[in-house]
The first five atom37 places (N, CA, C, CB, O) and aatype in JSON, in Angstrom:
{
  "aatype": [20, 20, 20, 20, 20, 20, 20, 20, 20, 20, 20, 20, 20, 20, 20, 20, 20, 20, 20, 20, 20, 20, 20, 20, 20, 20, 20, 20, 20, 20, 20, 20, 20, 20, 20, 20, 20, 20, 20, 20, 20, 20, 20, 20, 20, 20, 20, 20, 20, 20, 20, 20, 20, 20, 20, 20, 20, 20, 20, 20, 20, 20, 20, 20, 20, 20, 20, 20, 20, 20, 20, 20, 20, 20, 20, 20, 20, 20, 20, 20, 20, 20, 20, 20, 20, 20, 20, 20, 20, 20, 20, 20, 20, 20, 20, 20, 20, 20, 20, 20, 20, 20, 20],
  "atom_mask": [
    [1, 1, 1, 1, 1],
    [1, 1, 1, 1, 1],
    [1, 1, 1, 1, 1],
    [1, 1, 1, 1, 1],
    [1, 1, 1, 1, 1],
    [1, 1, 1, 1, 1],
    [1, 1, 1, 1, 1],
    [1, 1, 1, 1, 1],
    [1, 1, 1, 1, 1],
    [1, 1, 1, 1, 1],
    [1, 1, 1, 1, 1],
    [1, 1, 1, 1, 1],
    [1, 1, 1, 1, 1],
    [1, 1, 1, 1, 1],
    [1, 1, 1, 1, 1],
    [1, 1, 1, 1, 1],
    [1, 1, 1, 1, 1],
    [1, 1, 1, 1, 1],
    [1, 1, 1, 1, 1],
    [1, 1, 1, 1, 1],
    [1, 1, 1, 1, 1],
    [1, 1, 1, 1, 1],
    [1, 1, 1, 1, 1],
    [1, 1, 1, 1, 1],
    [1, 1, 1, 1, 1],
    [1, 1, 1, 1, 1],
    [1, 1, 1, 1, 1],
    [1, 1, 1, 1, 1],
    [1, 1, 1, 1, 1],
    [1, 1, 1, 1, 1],
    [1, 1, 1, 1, 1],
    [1, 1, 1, 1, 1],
    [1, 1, 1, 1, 1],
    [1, 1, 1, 1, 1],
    [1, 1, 1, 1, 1],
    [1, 1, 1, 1, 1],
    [1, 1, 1, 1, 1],
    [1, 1, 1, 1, 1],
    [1, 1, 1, 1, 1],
    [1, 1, 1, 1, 1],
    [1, 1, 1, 1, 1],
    [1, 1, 1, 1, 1],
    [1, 1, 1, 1, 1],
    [1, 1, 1, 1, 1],
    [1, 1, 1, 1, 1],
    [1, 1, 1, 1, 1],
    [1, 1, 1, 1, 1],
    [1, 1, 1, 1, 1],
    [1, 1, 1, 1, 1],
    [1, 1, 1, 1, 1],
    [1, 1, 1, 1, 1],
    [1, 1, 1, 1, 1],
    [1, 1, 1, 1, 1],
    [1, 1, 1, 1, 1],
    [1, 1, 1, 1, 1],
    [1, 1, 1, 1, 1],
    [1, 1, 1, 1, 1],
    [1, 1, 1, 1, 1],
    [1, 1, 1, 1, 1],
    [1, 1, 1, 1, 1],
    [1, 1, 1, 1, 1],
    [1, 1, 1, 1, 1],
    [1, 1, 1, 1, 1],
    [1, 1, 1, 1, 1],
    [1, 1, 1, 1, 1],
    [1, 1, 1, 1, 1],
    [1, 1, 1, 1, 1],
    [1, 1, 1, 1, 1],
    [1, 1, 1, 1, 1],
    [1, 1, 1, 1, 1],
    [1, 1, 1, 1, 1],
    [1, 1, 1, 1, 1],
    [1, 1, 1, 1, 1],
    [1, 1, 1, 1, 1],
    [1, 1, 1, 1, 1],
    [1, 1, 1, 1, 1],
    [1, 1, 1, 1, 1],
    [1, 1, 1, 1, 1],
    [1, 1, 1, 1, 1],
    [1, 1, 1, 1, 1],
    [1, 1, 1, 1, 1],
    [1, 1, 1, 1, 1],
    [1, 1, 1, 1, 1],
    [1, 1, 1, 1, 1],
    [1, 1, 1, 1, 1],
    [1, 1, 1, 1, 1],
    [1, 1, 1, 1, 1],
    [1, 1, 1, 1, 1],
    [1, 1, 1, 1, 1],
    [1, 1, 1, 1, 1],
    [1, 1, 1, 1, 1],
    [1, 1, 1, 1, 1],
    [1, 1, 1, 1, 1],
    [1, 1, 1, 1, 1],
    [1, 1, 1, 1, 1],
    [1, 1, 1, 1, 1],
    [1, 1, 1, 1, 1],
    [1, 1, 1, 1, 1],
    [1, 1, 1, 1, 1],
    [1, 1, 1, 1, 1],
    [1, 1, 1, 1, 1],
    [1, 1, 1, 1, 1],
    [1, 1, 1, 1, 1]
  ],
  "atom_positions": [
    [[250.74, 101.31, 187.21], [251.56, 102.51, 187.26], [251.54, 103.05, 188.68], [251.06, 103.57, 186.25], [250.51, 103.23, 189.33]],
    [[252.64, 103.26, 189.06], [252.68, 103.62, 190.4], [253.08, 105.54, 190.43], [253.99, 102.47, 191.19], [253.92, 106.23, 189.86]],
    [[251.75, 105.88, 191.6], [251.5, 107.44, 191.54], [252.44, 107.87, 192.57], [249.89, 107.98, 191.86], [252.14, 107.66, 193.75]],
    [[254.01, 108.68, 192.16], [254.31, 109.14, 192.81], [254.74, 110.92, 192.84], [254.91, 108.27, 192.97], [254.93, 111.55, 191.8]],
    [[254.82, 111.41, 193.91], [255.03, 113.16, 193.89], [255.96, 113.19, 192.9], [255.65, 114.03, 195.36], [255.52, 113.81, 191.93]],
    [[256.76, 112.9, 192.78], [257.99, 113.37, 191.29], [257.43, 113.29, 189.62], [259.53, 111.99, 191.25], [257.61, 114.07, 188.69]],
    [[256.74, 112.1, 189.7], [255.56, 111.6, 188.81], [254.78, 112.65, 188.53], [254.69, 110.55, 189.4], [254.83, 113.11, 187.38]],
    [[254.17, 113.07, 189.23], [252.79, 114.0, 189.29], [253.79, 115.57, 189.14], [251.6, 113.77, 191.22], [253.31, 116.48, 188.47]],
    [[254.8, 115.71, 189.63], [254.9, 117.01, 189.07], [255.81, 117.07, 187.91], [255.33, 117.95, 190.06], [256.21, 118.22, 187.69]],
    [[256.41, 115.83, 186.8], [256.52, 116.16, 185.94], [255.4, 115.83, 184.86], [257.55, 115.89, 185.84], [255.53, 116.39, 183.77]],
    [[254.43, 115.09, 185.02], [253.43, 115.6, 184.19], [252.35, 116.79, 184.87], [252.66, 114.32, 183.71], [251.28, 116.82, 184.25]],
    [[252.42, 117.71, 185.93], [252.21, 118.84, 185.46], [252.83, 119.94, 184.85], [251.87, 119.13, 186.07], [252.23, 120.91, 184.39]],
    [[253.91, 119.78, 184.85], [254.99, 120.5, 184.15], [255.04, 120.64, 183.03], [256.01, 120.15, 184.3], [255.19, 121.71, 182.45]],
    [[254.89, 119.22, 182.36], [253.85, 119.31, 180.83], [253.02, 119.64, 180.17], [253.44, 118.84, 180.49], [252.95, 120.1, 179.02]],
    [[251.9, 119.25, 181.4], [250.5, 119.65, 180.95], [250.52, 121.34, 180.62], [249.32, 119.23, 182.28], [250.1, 121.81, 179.56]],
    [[251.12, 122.19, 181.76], [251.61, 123.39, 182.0], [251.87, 123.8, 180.69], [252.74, 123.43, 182.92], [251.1, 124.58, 180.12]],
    [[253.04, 123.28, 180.07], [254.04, 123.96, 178.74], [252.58, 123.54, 177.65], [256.15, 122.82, 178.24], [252.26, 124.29, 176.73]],
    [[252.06, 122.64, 177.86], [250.87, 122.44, 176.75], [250.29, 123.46, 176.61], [249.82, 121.49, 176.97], [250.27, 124.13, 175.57]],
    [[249.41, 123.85, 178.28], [248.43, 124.99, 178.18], [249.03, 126.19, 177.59], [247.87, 125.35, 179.52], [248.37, 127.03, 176.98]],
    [[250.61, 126.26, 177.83], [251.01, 128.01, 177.6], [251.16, 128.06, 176.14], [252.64, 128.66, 178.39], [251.24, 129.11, 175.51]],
    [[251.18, 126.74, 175.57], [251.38, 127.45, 174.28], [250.17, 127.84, 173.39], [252.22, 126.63, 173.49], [249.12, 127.19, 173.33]],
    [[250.4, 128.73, 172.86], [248.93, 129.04, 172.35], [248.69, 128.75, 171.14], [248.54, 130.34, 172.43], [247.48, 128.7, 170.92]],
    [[249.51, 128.48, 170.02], [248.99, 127.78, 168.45], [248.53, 126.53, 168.98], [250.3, 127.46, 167.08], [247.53, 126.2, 168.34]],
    [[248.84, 125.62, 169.96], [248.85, 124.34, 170.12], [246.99, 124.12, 170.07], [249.81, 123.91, 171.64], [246.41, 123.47, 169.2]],
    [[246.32, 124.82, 171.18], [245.38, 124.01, 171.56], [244.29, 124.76, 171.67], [245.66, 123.32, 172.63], [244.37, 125.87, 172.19]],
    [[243.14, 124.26, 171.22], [241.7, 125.32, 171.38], [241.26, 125.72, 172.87], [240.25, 124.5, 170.72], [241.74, 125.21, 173.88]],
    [[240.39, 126.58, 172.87], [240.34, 127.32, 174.02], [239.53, 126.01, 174.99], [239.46, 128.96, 173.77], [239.71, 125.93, 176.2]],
    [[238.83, 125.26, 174.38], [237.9, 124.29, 175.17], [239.36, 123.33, 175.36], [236.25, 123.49, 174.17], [239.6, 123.06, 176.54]],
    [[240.13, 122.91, 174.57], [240.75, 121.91, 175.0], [242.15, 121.91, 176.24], [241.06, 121.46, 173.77], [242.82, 121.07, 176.85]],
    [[242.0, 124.0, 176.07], [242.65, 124.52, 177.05], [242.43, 123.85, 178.63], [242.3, 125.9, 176.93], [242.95, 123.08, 179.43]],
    [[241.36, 124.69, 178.47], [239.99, 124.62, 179.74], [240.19, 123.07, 180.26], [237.97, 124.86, 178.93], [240.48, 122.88, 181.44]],
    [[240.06, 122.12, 179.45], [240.06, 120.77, 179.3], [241.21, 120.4, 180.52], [240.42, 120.3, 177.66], [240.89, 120.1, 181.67]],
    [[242.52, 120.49, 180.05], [243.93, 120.19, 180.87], [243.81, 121.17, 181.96], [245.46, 120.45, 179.98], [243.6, 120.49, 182.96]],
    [[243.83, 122.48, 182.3], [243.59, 123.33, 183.54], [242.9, 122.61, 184.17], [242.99, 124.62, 183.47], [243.27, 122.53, 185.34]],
    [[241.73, 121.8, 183.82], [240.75, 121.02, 185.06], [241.93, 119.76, 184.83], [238.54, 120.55, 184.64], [241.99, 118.86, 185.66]],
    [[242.47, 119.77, 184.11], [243.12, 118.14, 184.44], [244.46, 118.31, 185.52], [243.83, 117.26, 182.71], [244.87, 117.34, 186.16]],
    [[244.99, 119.49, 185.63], [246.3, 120.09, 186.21], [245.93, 120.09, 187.78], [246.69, 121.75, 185.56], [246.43, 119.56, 188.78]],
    [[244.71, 121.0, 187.5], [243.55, 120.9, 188.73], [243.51, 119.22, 189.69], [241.75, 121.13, 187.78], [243.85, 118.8, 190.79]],
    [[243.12, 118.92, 188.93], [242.59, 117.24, 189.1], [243.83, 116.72, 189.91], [242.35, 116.19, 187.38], [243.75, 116.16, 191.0]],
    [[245.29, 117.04, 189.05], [246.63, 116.42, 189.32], [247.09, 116.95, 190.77], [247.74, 116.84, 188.1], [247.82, 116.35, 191.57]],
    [[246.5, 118.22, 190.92], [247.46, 118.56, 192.13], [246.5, 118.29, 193.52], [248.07, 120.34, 192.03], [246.9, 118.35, 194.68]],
    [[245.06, 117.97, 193.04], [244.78, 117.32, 194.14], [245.53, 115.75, 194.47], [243.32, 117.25, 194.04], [245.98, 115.53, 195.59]],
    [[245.58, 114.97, 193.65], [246.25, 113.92, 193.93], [247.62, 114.2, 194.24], [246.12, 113.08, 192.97], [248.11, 113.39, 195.03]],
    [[248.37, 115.1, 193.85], [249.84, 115.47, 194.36], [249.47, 115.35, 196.56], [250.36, 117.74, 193.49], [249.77, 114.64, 197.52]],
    [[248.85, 116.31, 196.29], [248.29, 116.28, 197.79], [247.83, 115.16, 198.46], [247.25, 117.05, 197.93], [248.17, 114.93, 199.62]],
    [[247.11, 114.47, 197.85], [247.02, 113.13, 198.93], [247.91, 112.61, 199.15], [246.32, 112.07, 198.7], [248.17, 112.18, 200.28]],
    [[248.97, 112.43, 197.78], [250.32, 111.26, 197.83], [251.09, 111.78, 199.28], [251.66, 111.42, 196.14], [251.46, 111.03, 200.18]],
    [[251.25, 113.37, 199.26], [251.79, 114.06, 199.82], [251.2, 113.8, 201.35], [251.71, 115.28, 199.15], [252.23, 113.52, 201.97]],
    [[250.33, 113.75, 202.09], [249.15, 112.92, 203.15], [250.11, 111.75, 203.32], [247.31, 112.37, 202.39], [251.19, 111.7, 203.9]],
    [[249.52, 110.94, 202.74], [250.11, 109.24, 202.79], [251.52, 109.47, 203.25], [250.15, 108.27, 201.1], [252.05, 109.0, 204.26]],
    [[252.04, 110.27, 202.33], [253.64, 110.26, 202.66], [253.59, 110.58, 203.91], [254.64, 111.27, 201.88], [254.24, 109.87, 204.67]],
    [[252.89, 111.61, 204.41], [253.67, 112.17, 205.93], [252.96, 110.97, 207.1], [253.04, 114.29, 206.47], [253.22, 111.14, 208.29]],
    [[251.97, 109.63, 206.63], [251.78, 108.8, 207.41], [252.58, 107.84, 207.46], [250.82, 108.48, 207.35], [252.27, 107.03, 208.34]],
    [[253.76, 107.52, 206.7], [254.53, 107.05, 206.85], [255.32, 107.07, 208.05], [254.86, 107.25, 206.06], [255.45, 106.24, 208.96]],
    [[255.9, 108.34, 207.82], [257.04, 108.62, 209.15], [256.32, 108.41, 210.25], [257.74, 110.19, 209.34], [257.18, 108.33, 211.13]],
    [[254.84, 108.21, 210.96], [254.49, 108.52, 212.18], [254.73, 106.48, 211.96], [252.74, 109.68, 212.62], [255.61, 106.16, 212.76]],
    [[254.37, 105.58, 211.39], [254.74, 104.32, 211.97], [256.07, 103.9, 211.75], [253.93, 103.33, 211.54], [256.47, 102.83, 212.22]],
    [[257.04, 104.89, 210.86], [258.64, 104.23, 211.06], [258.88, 104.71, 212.59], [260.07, 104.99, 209.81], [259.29, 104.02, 213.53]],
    [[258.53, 106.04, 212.57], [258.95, 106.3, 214.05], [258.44, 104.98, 215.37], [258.12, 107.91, 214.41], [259.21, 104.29, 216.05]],
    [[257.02, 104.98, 215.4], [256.72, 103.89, 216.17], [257.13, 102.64, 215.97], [255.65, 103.8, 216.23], [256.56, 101.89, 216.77]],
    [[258.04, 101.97, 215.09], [258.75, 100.85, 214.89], [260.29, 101.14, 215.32], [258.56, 100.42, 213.42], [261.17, 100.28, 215.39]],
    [[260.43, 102.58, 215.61], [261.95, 102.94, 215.86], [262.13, 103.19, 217.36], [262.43, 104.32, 215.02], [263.2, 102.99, 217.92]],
    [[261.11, 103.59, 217.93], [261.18, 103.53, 219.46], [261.48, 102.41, 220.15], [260.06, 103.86, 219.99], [262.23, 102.42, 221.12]],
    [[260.73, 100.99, 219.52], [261.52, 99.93, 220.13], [262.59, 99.44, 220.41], [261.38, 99.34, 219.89], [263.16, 98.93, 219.44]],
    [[263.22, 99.37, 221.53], [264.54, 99.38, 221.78], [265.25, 98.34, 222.15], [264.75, 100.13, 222.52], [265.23, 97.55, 223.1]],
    [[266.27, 98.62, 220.6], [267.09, 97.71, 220.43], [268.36, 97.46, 221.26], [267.33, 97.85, 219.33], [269.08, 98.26, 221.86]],
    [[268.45, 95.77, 221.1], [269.64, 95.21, 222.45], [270.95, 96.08, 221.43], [269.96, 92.69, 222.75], [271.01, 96.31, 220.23]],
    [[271.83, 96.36, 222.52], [273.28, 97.02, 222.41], [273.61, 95.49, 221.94], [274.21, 97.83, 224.03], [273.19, 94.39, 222.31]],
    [[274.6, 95.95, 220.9], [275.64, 94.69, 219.97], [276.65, 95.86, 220.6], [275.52, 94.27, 217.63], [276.66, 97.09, 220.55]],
    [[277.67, 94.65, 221.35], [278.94, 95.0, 221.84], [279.81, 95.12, 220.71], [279.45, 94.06, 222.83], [279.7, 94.6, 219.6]],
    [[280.92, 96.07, 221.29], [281.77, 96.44, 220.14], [282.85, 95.6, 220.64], [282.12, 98.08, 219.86], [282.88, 95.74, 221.86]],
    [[283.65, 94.9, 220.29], [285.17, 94.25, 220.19], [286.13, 94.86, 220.76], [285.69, 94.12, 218.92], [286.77, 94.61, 221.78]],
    [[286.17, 96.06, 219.66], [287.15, 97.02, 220.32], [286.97, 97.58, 222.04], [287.06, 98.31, 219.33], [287.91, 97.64, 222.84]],
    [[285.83, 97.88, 222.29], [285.65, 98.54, 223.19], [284.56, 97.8, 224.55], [285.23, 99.75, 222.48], [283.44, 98.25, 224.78]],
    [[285.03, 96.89, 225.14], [284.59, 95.92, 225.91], [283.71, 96.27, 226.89], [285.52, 95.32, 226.39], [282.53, 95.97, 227.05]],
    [[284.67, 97.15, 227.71], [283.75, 97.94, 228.58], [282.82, 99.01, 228.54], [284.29, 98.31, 229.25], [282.17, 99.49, 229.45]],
    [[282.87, 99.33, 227.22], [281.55, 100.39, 226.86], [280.33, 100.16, 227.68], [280.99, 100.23, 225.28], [280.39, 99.01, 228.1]],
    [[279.67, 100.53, 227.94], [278.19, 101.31, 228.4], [278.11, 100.9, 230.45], [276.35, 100.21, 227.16], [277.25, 101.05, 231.32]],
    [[279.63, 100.32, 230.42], [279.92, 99.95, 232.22], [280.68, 101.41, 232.86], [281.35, 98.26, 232.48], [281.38, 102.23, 232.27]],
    [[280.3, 101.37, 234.1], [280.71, 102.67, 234.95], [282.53, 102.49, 235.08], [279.78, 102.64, 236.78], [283.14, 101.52, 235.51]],
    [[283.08, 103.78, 234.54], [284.39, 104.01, 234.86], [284.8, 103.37, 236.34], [284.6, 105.54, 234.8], [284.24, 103.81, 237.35]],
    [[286.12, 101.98, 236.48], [286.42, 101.95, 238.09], [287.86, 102.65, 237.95], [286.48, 100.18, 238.93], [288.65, 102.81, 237.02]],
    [[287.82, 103.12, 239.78], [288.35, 104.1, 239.79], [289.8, 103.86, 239.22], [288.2, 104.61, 241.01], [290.32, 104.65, 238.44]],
    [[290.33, 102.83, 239.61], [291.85, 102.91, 238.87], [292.35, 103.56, 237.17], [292.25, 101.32, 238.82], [293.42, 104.06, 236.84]],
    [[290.93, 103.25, 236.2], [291.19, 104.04, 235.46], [290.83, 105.13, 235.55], [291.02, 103.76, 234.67], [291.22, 105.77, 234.57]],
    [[289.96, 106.03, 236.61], [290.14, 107.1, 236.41], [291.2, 107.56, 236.73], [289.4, 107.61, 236.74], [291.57, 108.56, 236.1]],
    [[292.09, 107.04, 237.8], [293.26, 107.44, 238.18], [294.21, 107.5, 236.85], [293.74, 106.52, 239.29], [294.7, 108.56, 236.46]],
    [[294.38, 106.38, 236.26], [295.3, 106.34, 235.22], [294.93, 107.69, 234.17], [295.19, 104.81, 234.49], [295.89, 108.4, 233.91]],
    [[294.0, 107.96, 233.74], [293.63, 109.28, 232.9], [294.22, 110.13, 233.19], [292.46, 109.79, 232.91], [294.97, 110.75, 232.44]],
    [[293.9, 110.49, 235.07], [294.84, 111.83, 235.56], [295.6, 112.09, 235.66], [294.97, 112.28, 236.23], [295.99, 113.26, 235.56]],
    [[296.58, 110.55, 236.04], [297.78, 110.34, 236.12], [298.36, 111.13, 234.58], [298.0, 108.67, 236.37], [299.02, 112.17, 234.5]],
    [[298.03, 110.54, 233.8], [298.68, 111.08, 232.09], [298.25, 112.2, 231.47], [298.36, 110.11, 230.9], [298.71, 112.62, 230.41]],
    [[297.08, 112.88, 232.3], [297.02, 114.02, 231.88], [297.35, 115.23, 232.98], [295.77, 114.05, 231.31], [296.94, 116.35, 232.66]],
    [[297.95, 115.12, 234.06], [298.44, 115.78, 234.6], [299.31, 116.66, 234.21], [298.68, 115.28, 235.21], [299.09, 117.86, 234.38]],
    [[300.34, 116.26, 233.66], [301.62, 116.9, 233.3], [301.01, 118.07, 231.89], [302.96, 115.45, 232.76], [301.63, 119.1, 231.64]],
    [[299.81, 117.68, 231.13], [299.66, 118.7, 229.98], [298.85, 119.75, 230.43], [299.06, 118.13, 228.69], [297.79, 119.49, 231.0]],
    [[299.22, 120.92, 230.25], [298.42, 122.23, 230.5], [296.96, 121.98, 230.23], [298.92, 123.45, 229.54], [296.65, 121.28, 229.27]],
    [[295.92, 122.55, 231.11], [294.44, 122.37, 230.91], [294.12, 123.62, 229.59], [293.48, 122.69, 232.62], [292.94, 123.51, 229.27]],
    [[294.55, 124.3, 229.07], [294.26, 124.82, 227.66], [294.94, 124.01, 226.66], [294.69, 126.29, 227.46], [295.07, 124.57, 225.58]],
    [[295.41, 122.82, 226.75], [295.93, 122.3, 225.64], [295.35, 120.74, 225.62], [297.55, 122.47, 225.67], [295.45, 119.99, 224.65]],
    [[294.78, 120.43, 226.74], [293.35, 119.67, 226.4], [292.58, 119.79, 225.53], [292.54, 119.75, 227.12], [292.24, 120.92, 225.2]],
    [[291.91, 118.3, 224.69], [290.85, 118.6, 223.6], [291.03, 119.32, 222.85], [289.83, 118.97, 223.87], [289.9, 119.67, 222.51]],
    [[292.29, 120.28, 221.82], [292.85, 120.76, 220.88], [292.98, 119.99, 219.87], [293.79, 121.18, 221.19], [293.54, 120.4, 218.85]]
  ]
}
């Protein structure tokens, strides 16, 4: 059986509706589940631990840096603008008002 946080808080959620009801259960067998609820949410907490050691080695497996896969469409991506196309940009955006840029 695998212990996980969703796991653990729907059987305390149970255990919970057990303890509140009161025809259900003798006062010792009360006592009994409160230490077991007890018991549960320490283990909620470790799972909860483990979990947050996770993210510190995805992260350190994510820093390694991966080669650029060229796009098709876009050939010259991650190369420095030459100037003729910057010219051509200005050229075609000359004529449109600078408030009607990026609208």
């Amino acid at each position: 059986m695998k212990v996980t946080e969703p796991g653990l808080n729907t059987l305390i959620d149970n255990l919970n509706t057990l303890i509140c009801e009161d025809s259900l259960l003798t006062r010792q067998e009360r006592e009994t589940l409160v230490r077991a609820v007890a018991a549960i949410g320490a283990m909620k907490a470790r799972v909860s631990m483990k979990k947050g050691e996770a993210p510190t080695v995805a992260r350190r497996e994510k820093r390694e840096k991966k080669d650029r896969q060229p796009d098709p469409r876009f050939p010259r991506a991650g190369h420095p603008w030459q100037e003729d196309e910057k010219t051509l940009l200005s050229d075609a955006l000359e004529p449109v008002p600078d408030e009607e840029i990026g609208t």
